[in-house]
C-alpha positions as CSV (number, residue, x, y, z in Angstrom):
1,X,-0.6,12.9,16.7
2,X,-3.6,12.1,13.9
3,X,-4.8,8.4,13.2
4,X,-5.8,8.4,9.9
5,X,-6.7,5.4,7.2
6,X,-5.2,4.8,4.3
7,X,-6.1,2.7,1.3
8,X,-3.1,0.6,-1.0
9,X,-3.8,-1.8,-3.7
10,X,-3.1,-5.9,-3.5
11,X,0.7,-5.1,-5.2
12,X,1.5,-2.3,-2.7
13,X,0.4,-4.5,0.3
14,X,2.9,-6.9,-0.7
15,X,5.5,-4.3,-1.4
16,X,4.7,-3.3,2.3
17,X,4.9,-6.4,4.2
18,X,8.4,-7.1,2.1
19,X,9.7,-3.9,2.9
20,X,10.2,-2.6,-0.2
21,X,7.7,0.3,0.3
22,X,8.8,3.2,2.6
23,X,7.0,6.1,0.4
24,X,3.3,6.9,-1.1
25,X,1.9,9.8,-3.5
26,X,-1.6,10.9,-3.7
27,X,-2.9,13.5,-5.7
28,X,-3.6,16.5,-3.9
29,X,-5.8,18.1,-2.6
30,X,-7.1,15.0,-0.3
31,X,-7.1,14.2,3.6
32,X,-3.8,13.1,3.7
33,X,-2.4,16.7,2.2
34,X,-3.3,17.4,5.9
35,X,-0.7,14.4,7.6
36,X,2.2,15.9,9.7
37,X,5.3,13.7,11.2
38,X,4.4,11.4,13.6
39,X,0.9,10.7,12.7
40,X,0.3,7.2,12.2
41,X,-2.2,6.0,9.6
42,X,-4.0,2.2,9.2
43,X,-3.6,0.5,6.0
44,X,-6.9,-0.6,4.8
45,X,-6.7,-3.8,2.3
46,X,-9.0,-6.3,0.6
47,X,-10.6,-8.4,3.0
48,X,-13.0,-11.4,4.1
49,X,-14.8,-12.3,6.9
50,X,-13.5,-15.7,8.3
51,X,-15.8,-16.3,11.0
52,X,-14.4,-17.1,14.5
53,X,-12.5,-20.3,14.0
54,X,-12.6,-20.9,10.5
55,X,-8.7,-20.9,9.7
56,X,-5.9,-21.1,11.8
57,X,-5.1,-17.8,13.9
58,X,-2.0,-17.2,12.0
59,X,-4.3,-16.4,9.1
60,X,-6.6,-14.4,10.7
61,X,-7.1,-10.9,12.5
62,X,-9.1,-12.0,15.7
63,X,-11.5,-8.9,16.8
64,X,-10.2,-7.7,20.1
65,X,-14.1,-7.8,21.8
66,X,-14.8,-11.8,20.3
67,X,-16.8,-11.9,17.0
68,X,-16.5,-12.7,13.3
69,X,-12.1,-12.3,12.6
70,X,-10.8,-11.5,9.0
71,X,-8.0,-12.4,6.7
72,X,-6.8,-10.0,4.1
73,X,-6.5,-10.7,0.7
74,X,-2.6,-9.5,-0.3
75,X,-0.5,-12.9,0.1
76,X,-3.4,-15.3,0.2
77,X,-2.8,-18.4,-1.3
78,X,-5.7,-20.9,-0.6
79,X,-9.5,-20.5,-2.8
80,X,-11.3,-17.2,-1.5
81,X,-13.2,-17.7,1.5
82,X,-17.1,-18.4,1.3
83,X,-18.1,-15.3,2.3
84,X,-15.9,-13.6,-0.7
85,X,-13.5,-10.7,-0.6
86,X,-14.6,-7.0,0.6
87,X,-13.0,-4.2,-1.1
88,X,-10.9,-2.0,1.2
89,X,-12.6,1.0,2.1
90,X,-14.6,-1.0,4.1
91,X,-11.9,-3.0,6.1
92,X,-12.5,-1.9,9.9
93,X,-10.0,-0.3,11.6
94,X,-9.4,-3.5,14.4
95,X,-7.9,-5.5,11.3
96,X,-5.7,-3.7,10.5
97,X,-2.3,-5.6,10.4
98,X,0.0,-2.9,9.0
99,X,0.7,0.9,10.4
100,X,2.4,3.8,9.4
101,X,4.9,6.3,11.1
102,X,5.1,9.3,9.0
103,X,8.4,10.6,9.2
104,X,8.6,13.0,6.0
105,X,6.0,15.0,4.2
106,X,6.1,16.9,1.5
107,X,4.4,18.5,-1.8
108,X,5.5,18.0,-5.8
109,X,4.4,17.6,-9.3
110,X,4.5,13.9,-9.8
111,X,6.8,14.0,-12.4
112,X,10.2,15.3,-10.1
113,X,10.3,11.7,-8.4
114,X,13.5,10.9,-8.5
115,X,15.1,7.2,-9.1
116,X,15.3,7.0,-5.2
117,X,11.8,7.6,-4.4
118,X,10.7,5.5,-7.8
119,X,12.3,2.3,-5.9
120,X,11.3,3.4,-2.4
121,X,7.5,3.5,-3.7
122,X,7.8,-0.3,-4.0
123,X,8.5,-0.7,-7.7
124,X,9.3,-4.6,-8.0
125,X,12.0,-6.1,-10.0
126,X,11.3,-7.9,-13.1
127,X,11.9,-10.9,-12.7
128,X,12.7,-11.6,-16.6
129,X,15.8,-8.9,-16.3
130,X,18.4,-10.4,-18.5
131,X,16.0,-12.3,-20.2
132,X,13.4,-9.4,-21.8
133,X,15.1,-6.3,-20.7
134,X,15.1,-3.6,-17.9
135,X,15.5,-4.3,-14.4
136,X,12.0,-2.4,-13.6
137,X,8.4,-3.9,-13.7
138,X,6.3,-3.0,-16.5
139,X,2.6,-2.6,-14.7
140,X,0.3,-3.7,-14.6
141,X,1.8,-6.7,-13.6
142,X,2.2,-9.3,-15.8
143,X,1.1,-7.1,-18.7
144,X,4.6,-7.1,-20.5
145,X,8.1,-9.1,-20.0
146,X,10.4,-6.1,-21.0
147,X,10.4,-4.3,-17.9
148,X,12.1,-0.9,-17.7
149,X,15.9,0.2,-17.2
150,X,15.0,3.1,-15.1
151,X,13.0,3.0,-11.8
152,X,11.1,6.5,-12.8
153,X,9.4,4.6,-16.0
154,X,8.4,1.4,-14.2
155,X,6.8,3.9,-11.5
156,X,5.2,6.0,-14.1
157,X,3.8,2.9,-15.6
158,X,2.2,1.8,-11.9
159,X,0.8,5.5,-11.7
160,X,-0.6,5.0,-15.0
161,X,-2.5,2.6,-14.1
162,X,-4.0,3.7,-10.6
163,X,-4.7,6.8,-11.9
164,X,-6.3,7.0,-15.8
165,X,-8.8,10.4,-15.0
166,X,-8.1,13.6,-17.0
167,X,-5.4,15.4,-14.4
168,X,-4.7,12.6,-12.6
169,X,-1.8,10.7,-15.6
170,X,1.8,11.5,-15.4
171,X,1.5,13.0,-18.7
172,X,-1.0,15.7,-16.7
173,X,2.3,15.9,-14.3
174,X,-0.4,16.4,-11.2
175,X,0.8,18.2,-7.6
176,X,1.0,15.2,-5.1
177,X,1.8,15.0,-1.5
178,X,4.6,12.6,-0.9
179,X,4.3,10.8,2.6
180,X,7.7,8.9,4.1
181,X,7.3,6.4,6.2
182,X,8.0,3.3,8.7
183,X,5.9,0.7,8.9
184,X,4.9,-1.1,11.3
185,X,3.5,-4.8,11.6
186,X,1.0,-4.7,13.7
187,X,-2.8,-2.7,14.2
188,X,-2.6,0.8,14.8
189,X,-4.1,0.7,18.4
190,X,-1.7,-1.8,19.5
191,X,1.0,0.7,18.4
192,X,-0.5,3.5,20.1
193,X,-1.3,1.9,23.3
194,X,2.7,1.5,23.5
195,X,3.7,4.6,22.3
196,X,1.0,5.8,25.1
197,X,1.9,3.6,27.4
């Protein structure tokens, strides 16, 4: 078993923690082309630094060893704490508060997702259906009410706008490695210490 990181934008992180979100694509060739079931990987998320005592526990990761804690960015409500948000690729792995059990893997041009998958990457509902049109999301968020009637076009709209280099667009239809997954609510060394122990 591999522990690997992984990075997911503010919308994502909320599709995980509602459990909407059970798959992921990424354009290969990358580190996670190498994942294999049963590997776990770390979500890494927009963070802050919150100091030891600064909010209450329940919104913040407390360092296992003392020092600074954090809180993570996805589902705060309050003004952004003085010491501003920290883009993900730096979040340490001990605050992490989401893991991942890979339980499928596999390779594809972007383009054969099917409606199944589309949902299962965390596409959101629109919450204007009935009012604007499709049932599907238009993303960005917020960019349109009309939303889309099939879950393929409201992901190829999310892709579109995560991944805008030459090769990278639907239209360029690039290979991807699909990863399936459970997650898990809680920091990837707490999960392996059980699974270890």
């Amino acid at each position: 078993m591999t522990i690997r990181p992984i990075i997911f934008s503010g919308p994502m992180v909320r599709a995980l923690l509602d459990g909407r979100k059970s798959q992921t694509r990424r354009i290969t060739p990358c580190p996670l082309s190498k994942v294999e079931v049963g590997d776990m990987l770390y979500v890494r998320e927009a963070f802050a630094y919150c100091g030891r005592n600064a909010y209450p526990a329940r919104d913040c990761m407390k360092h296992p060893r003392g020092g600074d804690s954090v809180i993570h960015r996805a589902g705060w409500d309050r003004s952004p704490p003085a010491s501003g948000w920290r883009p993900s690729i730096h979040m340490p792995r001990w605050s992490s508060r989401l893991t991942l059990r890979v339980n499928r893997v596999f390779f594809d041009p972007v383009q054969r997702i099917s409606a199944a998958d589309a949902i299962a990457e965390g596409i959101a509902q629109n919450p204007h259906y009935g009012d604007w049109g499709g049932q599907w999301m238009n993303y960005p968020e917020g960019s349109s009410e009309g939303g889309w009637k099939c879950p393929r076009d409201s992901f190829r709209s999310l892709w579109d706008t995560l991944h805008t280099k030459p090769g990278e667009t639907w239209a360029d239809n690039p290979r991807v490695v699909a990863i399936q997954f459970e997650t898990i609510r809680a920091n990837v060394d707490a999960v392996k210490e059980m699974a270890d122990g």
